[in-house]
C-alpha positions as a Markdown table, in Angstrom:
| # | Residue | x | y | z |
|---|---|---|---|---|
| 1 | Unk | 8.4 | 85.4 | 73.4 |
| 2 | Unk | 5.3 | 88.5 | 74.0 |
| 3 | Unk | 3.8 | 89.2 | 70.9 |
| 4 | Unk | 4.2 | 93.5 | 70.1 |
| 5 | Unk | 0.5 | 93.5 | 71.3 |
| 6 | Unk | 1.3 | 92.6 | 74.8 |
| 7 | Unk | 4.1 | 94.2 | 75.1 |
| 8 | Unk | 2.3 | 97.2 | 74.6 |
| 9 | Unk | -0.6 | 96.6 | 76.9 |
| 10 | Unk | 2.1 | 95.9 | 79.3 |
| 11 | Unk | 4.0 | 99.8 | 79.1 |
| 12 | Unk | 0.4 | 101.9 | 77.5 |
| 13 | Unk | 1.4 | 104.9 | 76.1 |
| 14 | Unk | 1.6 | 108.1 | 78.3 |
| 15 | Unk | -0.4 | 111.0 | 77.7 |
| 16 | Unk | 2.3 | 113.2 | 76.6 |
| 17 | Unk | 3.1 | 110.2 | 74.3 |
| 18 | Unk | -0.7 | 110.1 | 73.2 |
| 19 | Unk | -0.7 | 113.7 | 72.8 |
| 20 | Unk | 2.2 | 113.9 | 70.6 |
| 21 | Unk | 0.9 | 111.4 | 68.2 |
| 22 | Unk | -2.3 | 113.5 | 67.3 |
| 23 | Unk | -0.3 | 116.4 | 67.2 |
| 24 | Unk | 1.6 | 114.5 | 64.5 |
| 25 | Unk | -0.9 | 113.2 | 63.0 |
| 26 | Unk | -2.8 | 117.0 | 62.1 |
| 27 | Unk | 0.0 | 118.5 | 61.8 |
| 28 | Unk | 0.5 | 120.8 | 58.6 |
| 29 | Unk | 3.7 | 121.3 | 57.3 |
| 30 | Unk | 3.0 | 123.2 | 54.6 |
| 31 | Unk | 2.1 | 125.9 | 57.1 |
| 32 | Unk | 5.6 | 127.5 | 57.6 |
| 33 | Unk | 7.8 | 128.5 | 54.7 |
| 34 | Unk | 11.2 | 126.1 | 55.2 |
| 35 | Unk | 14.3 | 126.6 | 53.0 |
| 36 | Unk | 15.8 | 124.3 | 50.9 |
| 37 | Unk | 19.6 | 122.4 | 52.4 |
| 38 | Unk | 22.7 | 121.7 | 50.3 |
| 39 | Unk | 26.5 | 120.5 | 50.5 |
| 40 | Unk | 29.0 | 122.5 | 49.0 |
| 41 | Unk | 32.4 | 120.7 | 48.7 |
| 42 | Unk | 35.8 | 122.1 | 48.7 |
| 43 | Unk | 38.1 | 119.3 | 47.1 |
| 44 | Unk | 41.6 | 120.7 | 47.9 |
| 45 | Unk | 44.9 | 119.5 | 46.4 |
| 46 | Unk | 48.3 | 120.5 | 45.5 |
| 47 | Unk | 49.1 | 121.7 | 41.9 |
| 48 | Unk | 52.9 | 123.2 | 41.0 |
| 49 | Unk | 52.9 | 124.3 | 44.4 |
| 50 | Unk | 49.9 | 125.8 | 45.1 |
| 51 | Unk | 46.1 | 124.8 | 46.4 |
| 52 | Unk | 44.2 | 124.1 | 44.2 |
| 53 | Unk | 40.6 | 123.1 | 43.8 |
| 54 | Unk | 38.3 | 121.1 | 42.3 |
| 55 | Unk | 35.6 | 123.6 | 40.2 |
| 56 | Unk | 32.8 | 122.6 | 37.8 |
| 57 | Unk | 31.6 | 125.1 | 34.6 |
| 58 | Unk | 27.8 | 124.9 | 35.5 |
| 59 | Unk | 25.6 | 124.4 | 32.2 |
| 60 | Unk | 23.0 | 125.8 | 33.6 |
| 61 | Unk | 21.1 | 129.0 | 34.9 |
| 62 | Unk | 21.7 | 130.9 | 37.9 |
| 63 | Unk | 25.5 | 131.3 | 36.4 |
| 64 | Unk | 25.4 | 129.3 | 33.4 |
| 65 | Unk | 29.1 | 129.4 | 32.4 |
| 66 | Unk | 30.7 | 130.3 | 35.5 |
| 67 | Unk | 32.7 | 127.7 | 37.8 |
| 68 | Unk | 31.1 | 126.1 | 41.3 |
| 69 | Unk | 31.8 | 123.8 | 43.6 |
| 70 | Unk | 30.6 | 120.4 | 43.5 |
| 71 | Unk | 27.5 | 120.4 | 45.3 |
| 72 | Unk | 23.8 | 119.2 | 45.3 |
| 73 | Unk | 20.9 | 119.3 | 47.8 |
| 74 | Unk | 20.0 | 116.8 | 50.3 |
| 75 | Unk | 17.2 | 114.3 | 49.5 |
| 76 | Unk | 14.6 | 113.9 | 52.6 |
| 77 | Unk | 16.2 | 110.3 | 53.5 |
| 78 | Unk | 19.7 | 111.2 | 53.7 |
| 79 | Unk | 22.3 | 112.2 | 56.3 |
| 80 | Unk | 24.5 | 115.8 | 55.5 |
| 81 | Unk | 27.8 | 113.2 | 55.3 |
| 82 | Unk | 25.7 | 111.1 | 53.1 |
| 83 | Unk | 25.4 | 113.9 | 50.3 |
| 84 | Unk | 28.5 | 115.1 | 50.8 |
| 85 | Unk | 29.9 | 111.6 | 49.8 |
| 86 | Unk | 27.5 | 111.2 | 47.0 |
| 87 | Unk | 28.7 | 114.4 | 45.6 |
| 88 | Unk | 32.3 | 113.2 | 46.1 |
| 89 | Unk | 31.1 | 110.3 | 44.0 |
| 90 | Unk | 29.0 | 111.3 | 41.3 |
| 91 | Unk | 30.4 | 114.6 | 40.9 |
| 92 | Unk | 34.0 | 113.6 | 41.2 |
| 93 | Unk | 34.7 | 109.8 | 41.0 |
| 94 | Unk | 36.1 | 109.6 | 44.6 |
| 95 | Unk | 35.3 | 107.3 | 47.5 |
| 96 | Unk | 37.6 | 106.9 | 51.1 |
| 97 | Unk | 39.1 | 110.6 | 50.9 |
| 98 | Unk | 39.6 | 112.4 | 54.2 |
| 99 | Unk | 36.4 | 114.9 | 54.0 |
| 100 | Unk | 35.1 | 117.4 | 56.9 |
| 101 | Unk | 32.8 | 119.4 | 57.4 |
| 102 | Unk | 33.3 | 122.9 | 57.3 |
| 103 | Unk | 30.7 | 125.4 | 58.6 |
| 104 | Unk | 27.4 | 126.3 | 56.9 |
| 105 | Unk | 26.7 | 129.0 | 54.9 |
| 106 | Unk | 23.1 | 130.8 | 55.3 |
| 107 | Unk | 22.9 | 134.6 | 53.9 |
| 108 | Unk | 19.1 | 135.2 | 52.6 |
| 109 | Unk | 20.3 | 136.1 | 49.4 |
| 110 | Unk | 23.1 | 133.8 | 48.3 |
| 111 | Unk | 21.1 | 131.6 | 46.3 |
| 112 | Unk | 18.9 | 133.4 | 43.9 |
| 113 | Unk | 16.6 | 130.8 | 42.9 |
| 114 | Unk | 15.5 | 130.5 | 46.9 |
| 115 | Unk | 16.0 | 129.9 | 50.6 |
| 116 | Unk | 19.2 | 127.7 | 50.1 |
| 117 | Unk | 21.2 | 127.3 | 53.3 |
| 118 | Unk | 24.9 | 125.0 | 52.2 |
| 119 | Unk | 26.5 | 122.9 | 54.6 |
| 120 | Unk | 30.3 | 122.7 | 53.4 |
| 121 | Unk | 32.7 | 120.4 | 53.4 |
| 122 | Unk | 36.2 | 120.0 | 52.6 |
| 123 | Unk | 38.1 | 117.2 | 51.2 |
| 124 | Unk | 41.9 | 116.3 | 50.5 |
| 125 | Unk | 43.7 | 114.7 | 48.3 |
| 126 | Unk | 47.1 | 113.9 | 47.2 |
| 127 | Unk | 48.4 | 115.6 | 43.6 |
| 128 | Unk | 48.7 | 112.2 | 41.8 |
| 129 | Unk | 45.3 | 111.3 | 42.7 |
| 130 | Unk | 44.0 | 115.1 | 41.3 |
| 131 | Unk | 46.3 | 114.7 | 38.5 |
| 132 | Unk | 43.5 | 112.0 | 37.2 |
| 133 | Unk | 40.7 | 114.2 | 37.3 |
| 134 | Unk | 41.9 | 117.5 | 35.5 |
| 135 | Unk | 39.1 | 120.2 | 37.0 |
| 136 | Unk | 41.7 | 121.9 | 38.7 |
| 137 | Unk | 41.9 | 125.3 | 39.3 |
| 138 | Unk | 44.7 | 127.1 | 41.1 |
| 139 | Unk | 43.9 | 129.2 | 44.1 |
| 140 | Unk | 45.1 | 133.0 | 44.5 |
| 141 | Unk | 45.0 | 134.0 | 48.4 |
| 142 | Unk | 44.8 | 137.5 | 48.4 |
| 143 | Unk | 45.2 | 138.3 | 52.6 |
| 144 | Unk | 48.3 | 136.2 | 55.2 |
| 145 | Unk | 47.7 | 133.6 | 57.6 |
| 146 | Unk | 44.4 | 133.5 | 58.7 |
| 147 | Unk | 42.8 | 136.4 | 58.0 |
| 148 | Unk | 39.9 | 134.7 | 55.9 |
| 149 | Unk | 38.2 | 136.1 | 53.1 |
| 150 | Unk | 37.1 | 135.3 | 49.6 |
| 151 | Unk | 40.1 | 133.5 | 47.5 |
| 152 | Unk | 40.3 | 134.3 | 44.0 |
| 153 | Unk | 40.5 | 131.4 | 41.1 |
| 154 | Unk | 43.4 | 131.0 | 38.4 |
| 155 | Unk | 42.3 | 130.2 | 34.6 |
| 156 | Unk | 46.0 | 130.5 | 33.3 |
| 157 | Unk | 46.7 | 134.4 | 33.9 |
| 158 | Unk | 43.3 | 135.8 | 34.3 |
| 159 | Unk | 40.8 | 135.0 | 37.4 |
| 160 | Unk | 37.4 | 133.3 | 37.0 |
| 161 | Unk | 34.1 | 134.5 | 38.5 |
| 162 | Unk | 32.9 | 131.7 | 41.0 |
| 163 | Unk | 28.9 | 130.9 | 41.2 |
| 164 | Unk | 27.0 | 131.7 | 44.6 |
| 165 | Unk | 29.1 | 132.1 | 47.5 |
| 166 | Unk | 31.7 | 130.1 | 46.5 |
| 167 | Unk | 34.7 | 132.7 | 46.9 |
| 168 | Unk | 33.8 | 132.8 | 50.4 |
| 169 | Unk | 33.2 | 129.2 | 50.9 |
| 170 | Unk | 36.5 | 128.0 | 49.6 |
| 171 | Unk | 38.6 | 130.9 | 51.4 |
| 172 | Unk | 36.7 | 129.3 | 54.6 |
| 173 | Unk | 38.5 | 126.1 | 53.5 |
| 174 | Unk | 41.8 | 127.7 | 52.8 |
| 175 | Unk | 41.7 | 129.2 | 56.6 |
| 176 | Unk | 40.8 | 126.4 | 58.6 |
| 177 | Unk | 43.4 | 124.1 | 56.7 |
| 178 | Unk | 45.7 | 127.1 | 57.6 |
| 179 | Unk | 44.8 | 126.8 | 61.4 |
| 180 | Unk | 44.5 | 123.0 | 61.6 |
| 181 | Unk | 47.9 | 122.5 | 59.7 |
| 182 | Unk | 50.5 | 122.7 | 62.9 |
| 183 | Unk | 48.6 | 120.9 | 65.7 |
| 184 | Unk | 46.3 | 118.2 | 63.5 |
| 185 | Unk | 47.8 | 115.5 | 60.9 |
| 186 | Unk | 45.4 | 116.8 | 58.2 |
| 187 | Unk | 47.9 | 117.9 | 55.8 |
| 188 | Unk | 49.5 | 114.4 | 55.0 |
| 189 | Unk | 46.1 | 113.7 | 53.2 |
| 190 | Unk | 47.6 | 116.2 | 50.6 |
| 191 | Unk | 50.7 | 114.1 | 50.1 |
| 192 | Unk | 51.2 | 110.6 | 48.3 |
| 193 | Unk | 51.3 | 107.8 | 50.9 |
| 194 | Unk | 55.6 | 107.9 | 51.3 |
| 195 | Unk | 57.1 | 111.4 | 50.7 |
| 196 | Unk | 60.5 | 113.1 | 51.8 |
| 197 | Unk | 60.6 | 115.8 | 54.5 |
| 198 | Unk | 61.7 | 117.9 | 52.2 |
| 199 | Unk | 58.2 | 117.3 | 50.3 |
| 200 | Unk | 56.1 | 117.7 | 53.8 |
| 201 | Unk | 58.4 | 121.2 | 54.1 |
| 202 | Unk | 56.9 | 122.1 | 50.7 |
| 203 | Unk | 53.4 | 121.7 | 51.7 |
| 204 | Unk | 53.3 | 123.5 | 54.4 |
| 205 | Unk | 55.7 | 126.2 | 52.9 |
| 206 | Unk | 52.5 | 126.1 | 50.1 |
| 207 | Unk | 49.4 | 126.0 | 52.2 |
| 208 | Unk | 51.0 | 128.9 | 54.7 |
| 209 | Unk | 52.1 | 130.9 | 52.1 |
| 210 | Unk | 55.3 | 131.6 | 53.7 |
| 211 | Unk | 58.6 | 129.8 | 54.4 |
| 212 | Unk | 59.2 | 127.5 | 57.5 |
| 213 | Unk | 62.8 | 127.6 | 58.8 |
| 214 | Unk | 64.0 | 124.2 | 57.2 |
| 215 | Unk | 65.9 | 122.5 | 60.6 |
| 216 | Unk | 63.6 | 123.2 | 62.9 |
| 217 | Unk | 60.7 | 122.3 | 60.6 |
| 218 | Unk | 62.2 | 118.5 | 60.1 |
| 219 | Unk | 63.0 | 118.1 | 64.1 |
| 220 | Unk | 59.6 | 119.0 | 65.4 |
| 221 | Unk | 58.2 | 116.7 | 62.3 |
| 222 | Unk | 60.5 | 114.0 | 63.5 |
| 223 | Unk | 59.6 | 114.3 | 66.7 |
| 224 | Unk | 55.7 | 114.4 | 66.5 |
| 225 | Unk | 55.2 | 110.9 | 65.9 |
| 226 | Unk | 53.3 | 111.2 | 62.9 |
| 227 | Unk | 56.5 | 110.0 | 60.9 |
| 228 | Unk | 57.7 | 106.5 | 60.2 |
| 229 | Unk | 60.6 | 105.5 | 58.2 |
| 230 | Unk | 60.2 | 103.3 | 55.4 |
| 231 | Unk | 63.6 | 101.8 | 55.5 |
| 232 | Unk | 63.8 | 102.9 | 51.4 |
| 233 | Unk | 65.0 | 106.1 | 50.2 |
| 234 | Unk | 63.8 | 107.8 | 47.0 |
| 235 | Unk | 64.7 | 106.6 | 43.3 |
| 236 | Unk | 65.3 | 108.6 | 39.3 |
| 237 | Unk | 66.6 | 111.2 | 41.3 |
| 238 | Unk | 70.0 | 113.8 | 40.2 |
| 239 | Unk | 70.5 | 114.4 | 44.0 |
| 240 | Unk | 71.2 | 112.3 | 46.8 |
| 241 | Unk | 68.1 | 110.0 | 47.5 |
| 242 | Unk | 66.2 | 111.2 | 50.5 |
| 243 | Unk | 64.9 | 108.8 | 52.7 |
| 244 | Unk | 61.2 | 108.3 | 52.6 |
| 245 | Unk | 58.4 | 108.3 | 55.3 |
| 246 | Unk | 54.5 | 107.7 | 55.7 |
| 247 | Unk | 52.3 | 109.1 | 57.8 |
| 248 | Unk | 51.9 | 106.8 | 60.7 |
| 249 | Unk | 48.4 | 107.2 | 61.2 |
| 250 | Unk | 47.0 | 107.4 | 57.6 |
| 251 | Unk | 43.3 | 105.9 | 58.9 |
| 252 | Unk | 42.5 | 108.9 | 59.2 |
| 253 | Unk | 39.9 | 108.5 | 56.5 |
């Protein structure tokens, strides 16, 4: 085998190569002012049938008391999905949940401790997972379809101020689940892994905020291919026991 020395007398450097090295090597980068990059993650779920979504009381200043998405901001040696899955983590106990990312958020002035551009992301999970972690706050959705805007957060009868941007940053959540909902499989993350149709009807009823007519609903489901039958049918119920399903492509995380 070459040693490295002769396989680099072999192919020498260029002189754009060359070049770029001293440029590297002088280079200052203290010279330009650069801002500072965080994840923002929007932890979505379902909660007595509406979205809901996973906020933390910060404990410290800017916003000391208010509520905030689970975020944090990227260390030099990590990827963007990295330290959005080591907020997941630290921030929330969760590993292997679908999570996307969202769009990034970069108004001069919506950090005011500096330059702070976020890079969201959302994740889902199913209500008996979020049941487990108890940080979650309804969701009031104050315009139809996908109008987008800032959504508003529950604390029994009475909203909550949100820290930052983070109105705007989980409405952005709430419209592109809205969009993704009829042509993508992402909604079945919000469900336990075998539900009833009439369960799937629900969710969609609850993240479109508006009622889906009930047959038609169930044959286009049925006929998506995102459906298999379990062969068992639902138990402890007063009704008839509806069959039960899974989503047939549930890698999706």
């Amino acid at each position: 085998m070459r040693s490295a020395s002769k396989a680099a007398a072999k192919f020498p450097k260029s002189d754009v190569e060359i070049q770029d090295a001293a440029f590297l090597a002088g280079y200052d980068v203290s010279r330009f002012e650069r801002p500072s990059v965080a994840v923002d993650v929007v932890v979505l779920t379902l909660l007595d049938d509406r979205l809901a979504a996973l906020l933390i009381e910060r404990d410290a200043a800017p916003f000391r008391g208010r509520l905030s998405l689970p975020g944090t901001f990227v260390r030099m040696d990590e990827s963007l999905e990295a330290a959005a899955a080591r907020v997941l983590l630290d921030k929330a106990g969760l590993a292997k949940v679908f999570l996307e990312q969202l769009y990034t958020f970069g108004s001069p002035a919506r950090d005011p401790r500096t330059r702070v551009l976020s890079v969201a992301y959302v994740a889902l999970i199913a209500p008996d997972v979020a049941a487990e972690l108890e940080r979650f706050h309804p969701l009031e959705i104050p315009w139809e379809g996908e109008t987008g805007g800032p959504v508003r957060v529950l604390d029994g009868e009475r909203t909550r101020p949100l820290a930052f941007d983070h109105d705007d940053i989980l409405g952005m959540a709430v419209k592109r689940l809205r969009g993704k909902l009829d042509y993508t499989p992402i909604g079945f993350q919000l469900l336990p892994t075998e539900f009833t149709l009439l369960m799937l009807q629900r969710l969609h009823e609850t993240v479109l905020a508006r009622p889906v007519n009930k047959d038609s609903f169930r044959r286009r489901m049925l006929a998506s291919g995102d459906l298999e039958s379990t062969g068992t049918r639902e138990t402890d119920t007063a009704h008839r026991p509806a069959e039960l399903y899974r989503f047939a492509r549930r890698s999706a995380v």
